[in-house]
C-alpha positions as CSV (number, residue, x, y, z in Angstrom):
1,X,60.2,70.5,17.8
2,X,61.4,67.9,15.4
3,X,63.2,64.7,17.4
4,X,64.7,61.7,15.0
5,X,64.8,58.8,17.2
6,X,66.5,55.0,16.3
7,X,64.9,53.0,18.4
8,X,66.2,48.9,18.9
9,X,63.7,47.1,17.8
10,X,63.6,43.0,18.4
11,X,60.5,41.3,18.0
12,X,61.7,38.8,21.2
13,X,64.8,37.4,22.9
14,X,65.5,34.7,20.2
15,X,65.2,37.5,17.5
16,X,68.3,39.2,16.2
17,X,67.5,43.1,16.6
18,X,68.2,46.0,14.9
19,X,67.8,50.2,14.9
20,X,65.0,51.7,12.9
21,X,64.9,55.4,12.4
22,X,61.8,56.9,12.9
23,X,61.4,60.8,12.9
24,X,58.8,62.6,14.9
25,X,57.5,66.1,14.2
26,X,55.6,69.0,16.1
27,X,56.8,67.2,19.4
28,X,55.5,69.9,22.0
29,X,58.1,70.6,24.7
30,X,56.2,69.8,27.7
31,X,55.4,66.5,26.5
32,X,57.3,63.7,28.7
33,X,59.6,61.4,27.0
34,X,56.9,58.9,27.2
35,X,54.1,60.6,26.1
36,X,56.5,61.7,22.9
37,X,56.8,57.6,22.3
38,X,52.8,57.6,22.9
39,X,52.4,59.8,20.1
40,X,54.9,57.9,17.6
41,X,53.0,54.7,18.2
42,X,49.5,56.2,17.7
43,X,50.8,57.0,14.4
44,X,52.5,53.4,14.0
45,X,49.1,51.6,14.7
46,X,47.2,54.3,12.3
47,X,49.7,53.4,9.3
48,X,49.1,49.6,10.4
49,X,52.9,49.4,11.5
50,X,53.6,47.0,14.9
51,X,53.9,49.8,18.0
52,X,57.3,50.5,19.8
53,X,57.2,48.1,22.8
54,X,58.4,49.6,26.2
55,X,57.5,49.6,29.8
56,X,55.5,51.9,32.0
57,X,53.4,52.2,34.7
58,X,52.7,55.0,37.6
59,X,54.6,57.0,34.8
60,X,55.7,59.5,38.4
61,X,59.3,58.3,38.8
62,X,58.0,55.7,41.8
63,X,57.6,52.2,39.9
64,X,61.0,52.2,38.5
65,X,58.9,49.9,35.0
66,X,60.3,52.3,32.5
67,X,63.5,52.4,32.0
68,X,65.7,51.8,29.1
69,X,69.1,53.7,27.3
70,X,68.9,56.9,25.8
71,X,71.8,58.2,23.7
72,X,74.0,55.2,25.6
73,X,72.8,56.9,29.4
74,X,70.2,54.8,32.1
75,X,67.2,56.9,31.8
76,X,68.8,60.1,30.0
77,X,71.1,63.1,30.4
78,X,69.1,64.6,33.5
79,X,71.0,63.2,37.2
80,X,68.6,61.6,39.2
81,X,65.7,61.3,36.6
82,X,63.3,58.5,35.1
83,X,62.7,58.0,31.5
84,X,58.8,58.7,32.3
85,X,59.9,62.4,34.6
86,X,62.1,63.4,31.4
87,X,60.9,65.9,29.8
88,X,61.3,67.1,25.5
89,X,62.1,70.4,27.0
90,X,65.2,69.1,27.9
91,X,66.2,68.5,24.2
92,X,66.6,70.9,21.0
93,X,64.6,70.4,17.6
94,X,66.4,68.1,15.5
95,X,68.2,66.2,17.7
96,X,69.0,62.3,17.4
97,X,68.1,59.6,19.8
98,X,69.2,56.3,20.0
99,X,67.1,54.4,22.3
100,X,67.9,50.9,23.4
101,X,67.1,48.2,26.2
102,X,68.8,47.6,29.2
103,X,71.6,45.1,28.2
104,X,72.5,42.5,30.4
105,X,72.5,38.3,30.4
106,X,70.3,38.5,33.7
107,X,68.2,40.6,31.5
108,X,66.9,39.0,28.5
109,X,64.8,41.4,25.9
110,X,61.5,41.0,26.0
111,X,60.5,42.8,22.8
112,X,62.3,46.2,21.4
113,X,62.8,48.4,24.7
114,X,61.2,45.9,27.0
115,X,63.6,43.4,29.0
116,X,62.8,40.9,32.1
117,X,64.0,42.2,35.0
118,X,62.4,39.2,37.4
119,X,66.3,38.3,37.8
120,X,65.6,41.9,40.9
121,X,62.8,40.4,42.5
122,X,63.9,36.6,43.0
123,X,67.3,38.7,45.2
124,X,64.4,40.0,46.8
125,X,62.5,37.4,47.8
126,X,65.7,35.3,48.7
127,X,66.0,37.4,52.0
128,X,64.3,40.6,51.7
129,X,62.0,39.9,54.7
130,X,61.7,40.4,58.4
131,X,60.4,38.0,61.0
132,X,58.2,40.5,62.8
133,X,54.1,40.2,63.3
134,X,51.7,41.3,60.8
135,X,48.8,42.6,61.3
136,X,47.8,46.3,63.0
137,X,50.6,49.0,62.2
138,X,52.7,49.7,65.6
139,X,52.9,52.6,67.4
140,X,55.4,54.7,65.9
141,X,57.2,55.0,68.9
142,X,57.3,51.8,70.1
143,X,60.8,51.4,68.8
144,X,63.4,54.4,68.7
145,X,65.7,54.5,65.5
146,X,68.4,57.4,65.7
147,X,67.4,59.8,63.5
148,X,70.6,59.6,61.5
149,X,70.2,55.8,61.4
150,X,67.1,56.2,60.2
151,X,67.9,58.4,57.6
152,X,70.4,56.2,55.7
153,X,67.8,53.4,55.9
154,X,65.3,55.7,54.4
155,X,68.2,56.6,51.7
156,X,68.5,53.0,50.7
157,X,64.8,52.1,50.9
158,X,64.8,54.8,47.7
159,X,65.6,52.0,45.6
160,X,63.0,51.2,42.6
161,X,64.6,48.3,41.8
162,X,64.5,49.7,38.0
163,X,68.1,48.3,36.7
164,X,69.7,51.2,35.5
165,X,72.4,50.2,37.9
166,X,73.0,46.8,36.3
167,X,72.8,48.5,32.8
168,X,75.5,51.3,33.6
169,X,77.9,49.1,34.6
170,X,80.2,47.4,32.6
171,X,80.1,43.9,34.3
172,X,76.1,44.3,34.6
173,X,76.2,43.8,38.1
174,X,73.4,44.2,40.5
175,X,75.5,45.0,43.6
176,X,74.0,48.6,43.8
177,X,70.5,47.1,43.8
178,X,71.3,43.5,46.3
179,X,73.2,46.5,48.9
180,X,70.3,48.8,49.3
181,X,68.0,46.0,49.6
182,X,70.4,44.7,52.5
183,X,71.3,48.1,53.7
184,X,67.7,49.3,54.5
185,X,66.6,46.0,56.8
186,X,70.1,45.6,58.0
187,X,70.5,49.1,59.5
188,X,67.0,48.9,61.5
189,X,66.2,47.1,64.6
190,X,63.3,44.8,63.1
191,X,65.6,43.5,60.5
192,X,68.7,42.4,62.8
193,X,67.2,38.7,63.0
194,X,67.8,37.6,59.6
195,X,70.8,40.3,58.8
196,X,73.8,38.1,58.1
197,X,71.4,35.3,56.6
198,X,69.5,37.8,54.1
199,X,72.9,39.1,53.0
200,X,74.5,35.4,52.1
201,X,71.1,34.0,50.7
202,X,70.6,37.6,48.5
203,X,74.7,37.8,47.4
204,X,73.9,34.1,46.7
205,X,71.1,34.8,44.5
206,X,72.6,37.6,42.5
207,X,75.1,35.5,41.9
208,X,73.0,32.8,40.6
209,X,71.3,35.0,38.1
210,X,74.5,35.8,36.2
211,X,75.0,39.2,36.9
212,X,78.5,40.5,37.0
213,X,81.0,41.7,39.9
214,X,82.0,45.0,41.1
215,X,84.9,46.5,40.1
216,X,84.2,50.0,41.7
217,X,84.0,51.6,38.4
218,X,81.4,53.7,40.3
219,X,78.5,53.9,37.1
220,X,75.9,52.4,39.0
221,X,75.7,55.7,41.2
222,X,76.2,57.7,38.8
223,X,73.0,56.6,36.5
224,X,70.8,55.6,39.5
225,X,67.4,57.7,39.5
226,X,66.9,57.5,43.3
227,X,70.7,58.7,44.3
228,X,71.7,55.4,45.9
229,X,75.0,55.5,47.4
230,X,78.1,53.0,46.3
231,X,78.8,52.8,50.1
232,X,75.7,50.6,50.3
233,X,77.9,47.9,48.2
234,X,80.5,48.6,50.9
235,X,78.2,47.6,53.8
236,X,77.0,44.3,51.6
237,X,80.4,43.1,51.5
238,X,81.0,43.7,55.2
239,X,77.8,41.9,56.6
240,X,78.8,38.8,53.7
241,X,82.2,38.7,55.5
242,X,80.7,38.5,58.7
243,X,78.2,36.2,58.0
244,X,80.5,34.0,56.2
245,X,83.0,33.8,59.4
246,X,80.7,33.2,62.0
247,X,77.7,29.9,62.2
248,X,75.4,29.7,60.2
249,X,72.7,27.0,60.0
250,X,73.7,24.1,58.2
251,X,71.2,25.1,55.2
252,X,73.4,28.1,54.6
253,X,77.0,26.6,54.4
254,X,76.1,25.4,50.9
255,X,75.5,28.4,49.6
256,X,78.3,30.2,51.1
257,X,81.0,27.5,50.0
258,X,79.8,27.9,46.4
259,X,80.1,31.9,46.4
């Protein structure tokens, strides 16, 4: 297979960026989309040309590291499917790719396809966290969860925290991402302690990072690789509300008065 690719290549966020056309032949089928960009920079770095900069890491769809736009789609054409589980097979010889980086404010480019995506984990670590003891793993049964309860936590857990939410929507918000994180500790037992505190300290946070509101435009579902359910927004909003109309410790009212 032949594959032309225009890739967006910008040496670092205070660059100005642009699309270089690059044409790879004898691309063999089975060859993942990553490996395919493996290939095209071993032949960069033997002509003494600067390599394609993008992320990867357990390259098995778990990490959520490599994701970036593909012909204008999170991830590619394939539902349900990371950039590093996409396979050439999926394509036909001669086809054109344009391959660009997530774009959002809260996500400033790194170099090329690479962007920060820290902007995730500080809405994690501003309440993603229960108050329960470390140490030796509990007996599993020790506390029953509904099966169906269960379930939908699991669901949510699912999230990779990879962005292709944000970059799908068209007001970059992270509202897919902040309401699984919420969801999953929210719905079990071990996270009711710190449920309506985790969900105005995290909406806080995202708010503070500059990503966008939700205007139900319903993208975010639509490109996520894990299947994450809108509905998980739906449940943010509703533990916010609550939170927000009930006491709160007087560290907290701050932070809700300026949402």
């Amino acid at each position: 297979m032949r594959i032309i690719l225009h890739i967006w290549r910008q040496k670092n966020r205070h660059s100005p960026g642009k699309f270089v056309r690059y044409e790879v032949p004898d691309v063999n089928p089975h060859m993942s989309f990553l490996e395919m960009l493996d290939v095209l920079n071993e032949r960069l770095i033997e002509q003494g040309e600067d390599p394609v900069a993008f992320d990867s890491d357990c390259r098995e769809g778990i990490c959520g590291m490599c994701g970036f736009m593909i012909n204008g789609i999170p991830h590619g054409p394939l539902r349900e499917t990371t950039v590093c589980q996409l396979h050439m097979r999926h394509f036909k010889d001669g086809d054109e790719l344009w391959l660009e980086p997530w774009r959002a404010k809260a996500f400033p480019v790194i170099k090329d396809l690479m962007v920060d995506r820290s902007a995730l984990d500080r809405i994690i670590a501003a309440g993603g966290y229960i108050s329960v003891r470390t140490g030796s793993a509990p007996e599993a049964n020790s506390i029953l969860i509904p099966k169906q309860i269960a379930d939908r936590a699991f669901d949510a857990a699912a999230c990779i925290g990879c962005g292709a939410c944000v970059a799908a929507c068209p007001n970059a918000s992270a509202m897919l991402f902040t309401g699984a994180k919420i969801t999953h500790l929210g719905l079990l037992p071990q996270g009711q302690p710190e449920r309506y505190e985790r969900a105005i300290r995290m909406v806080a946070q995202m708010q503070a990072e500059g990503f966008g509101a939700c205007s139900n435009a319903g993208e975010c579902e639509a490109a996520c690789p894990k299947g994450i359910k809108i509905e998980n927004i739906a449940r943010m909003f509703r533990d916010f509300a609550v939170a927000s109309a009930t006491r709160r410790p007087p560290s907290l009212k701050a932070e809700a008065a300026a949402l």
